[in-house]
N, C-alpha and C positions, 0 to 999 in steps of 0.2 A: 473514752466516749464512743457510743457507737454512733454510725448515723444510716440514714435510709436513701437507697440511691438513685429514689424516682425522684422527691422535693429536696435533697440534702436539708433534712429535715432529724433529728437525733430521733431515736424510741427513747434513751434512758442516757443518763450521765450520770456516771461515781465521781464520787471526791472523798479521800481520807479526812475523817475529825475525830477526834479522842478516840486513838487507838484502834477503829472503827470503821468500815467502808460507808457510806450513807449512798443512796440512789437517789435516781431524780428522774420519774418517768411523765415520759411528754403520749397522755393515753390519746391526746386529741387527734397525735397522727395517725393511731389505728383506727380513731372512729370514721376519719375522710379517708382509709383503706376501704374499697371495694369489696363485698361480700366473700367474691371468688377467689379472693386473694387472705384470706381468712384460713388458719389452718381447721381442721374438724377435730371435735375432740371427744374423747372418750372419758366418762366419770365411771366410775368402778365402788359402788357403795355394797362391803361385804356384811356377811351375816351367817352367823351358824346356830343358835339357840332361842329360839323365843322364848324361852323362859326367864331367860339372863337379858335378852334384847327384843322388848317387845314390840309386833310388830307394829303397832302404833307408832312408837318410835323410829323403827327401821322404814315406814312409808313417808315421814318426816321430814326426813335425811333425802330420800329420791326428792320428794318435792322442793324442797331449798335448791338441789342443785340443776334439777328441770325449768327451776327458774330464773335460772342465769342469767345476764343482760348479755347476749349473746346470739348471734344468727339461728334459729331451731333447728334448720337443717344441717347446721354445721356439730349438734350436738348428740352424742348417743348414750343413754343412761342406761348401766346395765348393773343388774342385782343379782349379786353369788349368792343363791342359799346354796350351804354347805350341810347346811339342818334339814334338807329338802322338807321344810312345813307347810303343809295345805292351808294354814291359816296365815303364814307369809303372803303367799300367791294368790289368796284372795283379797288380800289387804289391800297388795298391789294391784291388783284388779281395779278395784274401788278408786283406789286411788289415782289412775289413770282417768278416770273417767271426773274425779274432781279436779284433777289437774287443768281439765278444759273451763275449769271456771274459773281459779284461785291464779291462774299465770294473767290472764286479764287485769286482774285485781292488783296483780304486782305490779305490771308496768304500765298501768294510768296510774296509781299513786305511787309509783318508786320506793316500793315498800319494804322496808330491812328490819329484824332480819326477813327471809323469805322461806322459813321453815312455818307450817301453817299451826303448828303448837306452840313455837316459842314466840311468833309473832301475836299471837290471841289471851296469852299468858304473862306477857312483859310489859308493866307499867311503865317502863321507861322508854317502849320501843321510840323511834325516832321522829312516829307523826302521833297524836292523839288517837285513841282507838275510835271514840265515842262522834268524828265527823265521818270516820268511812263506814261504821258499822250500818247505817240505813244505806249507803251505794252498793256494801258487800250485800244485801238483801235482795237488792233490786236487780243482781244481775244472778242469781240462781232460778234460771229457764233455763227449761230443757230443751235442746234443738237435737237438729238430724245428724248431724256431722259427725264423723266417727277419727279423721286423723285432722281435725282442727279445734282450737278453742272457739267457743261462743261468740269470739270478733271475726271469727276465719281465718285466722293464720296458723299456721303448722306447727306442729307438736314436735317437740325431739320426737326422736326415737325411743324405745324402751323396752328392754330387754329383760325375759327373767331367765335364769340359768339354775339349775338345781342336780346334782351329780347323783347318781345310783348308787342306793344303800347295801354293801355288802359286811353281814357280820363278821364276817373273817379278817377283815381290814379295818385300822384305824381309817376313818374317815373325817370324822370332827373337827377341822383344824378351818379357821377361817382362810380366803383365800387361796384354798386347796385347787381351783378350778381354773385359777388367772392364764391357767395357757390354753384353754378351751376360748375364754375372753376374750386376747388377746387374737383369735381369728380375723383375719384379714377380707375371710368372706362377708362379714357383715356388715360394717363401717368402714374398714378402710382410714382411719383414724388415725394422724403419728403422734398427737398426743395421749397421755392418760391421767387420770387423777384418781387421785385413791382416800379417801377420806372421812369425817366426818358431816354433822349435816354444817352445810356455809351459810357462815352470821357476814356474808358481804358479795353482793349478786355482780359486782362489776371485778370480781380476782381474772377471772379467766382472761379477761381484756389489758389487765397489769400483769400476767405473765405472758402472753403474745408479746407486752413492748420487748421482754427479753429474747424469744426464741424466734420474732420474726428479723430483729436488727441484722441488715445485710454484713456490720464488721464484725461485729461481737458474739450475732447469736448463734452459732454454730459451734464456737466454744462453752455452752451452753448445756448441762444433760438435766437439770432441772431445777424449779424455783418453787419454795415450800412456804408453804402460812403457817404462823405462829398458832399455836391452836389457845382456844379462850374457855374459861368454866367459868361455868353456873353454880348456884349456889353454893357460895363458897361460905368460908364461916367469916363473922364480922372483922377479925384481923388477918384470915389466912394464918394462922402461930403454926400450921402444920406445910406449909410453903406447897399446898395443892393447886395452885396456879402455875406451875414454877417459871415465877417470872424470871428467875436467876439465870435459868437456861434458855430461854426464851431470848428474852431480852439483853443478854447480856454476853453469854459464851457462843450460843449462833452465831448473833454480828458480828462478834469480833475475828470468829472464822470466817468470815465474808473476806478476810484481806488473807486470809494463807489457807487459799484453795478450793474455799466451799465448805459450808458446815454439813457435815453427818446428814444422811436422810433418818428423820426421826419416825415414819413408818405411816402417816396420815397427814392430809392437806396439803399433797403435791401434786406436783405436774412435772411429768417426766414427759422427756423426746424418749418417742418410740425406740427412735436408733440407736441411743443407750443402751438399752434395754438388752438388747441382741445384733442390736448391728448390719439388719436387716431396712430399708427404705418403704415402708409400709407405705409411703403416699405415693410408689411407682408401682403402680396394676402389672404382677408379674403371674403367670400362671402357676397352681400350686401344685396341678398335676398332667404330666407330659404322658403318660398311659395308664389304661383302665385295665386291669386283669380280672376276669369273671372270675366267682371263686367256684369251687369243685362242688358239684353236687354228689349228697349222700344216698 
């Protein structure tokens, strides 16, 4: 069990049951955590094709995890196009600019998921579409504010990043740029997450119980979400959810070591990563050499 050493107060408790680690996260003590005592975190939503990944889709994805329940200035979202498409980066253009309306809308009605296509599209979603749809109407005005939503509060951050096309070089490969990303000049951020769009706006806040716990979380290099599909077929006979793996061979690596990173909807410590302290302001360069003129 870990605990916290300002309340003695736990973040999380394990106990073995079938076979199995099970957790027990107490969010309530991160939410009477102090803003500044909050780590910053970096989400990393990749992209190389619009063709294959439309960008409808792909501004989607930015908006589900721009709307995280989560401090904004604690958050920085940044977009790899690997595809470097003009029609990416004006999507997210756009969508920056709806962002200042649709993040309001999630946290007056705590609305899940917080992807603004699978929220407008899900008859099951979690509140009735048909009592917010006259409030979603009533708050698209336009105001002056350029780094706040429509209520005034501050916007993540948001980043687009897109690498130079040379024919001579494979280039195409998603995530090709995550050490350009991973810059210490911008955010400053020792978390990251790498993912799809998030069907659940409070994860960020149930990974902090584990990497802020003063005993445990340092043993700690990252904590992954199950990932969930859509239209699946009425029995799954072709096991495209794989709940097998999901649910059954992950946990059970939970008690010998850690399961496998499966490659989306995690949260890595920076310091994994490379071993580097990215939440200590270190300088990156100790001399400037002019270079030669021709």
């Amino acid at each position: 069990m870990g605990k916290n050493d300002d309340d003695d107060v736990p973040l999380f408790e394990t106990k073995s049951a079938k076979r199995c680690t099970q957790f027990t996260l107490f969010v309530g003590t991160i939410l009477r955590c102090e803003e500044k005592n909050l780590l910053g975190v970096d989400i990393f939503v990749c992209t190389v094709d619009p063709k294959a990944e439309p960008s409808l889709m792909v501004v989607n994805t930015v908006l589900s995890v721009m709307a995280y329940d989560y401090p904004p200035h604690k958050l920085s979202v940044y977009l790899s196009d690997d595809g470097a498409s003009e029609l990416t980066f004006y999507a997210l253009l756009e969508a920056s600019e709806f962002s200042k309306k649709w993040l309001p809308f999630c946290n007056k009605f705590k609305v899940e998921p917080r992807s603004s296509e699978a929220y407008f599209t899900n008859n099951e979603a979690s509140q009735p579409l048909d009592d917010h749809h006259g409030q979603w109407a009533s708050i698209k005005i336009p105001r002056l504010w350029t780094l706040m939503d429509i209520d005034g509060h501050a916007l993540p951050t948001l980043v687009y990043l897109a690498r130079e096309k040379r024919p001579q070089y494979h280039h195409n490969f998603k995530a090709g740029a995550m050490n350009s990303l991973l810059s210490a000049q911008i955010s400053n951020a020792p978390i990251v997450d790498c993912g799809m769009y998030s069907n659940y706006s409070e994860s960020v806040r149930d990974a902090m119980c584990f990497l802020l716990d003063k005993e445990k979380g340092h043993e700690i290099a990252y904590i992954q979400f199950p990932s969930a599909f859509e239209n699946l077929t009425e029995n799954d006979i072709y096991s495209g959810s794989l709940r097998l793996i999901m649910e059954v061979d992950l946990r059970g690596f939970d008690s010998n070591g850690g399961p496998c990173y499966i490659g989306t909807g995690c949260f890595h410590r920076r310091e994994s990563l490379s071993r580097k302290k990215y939440n200590e302001a270190k300088p990156l360069f100790t001399k400037v050499v002019p270079l030669p003129t021709i």
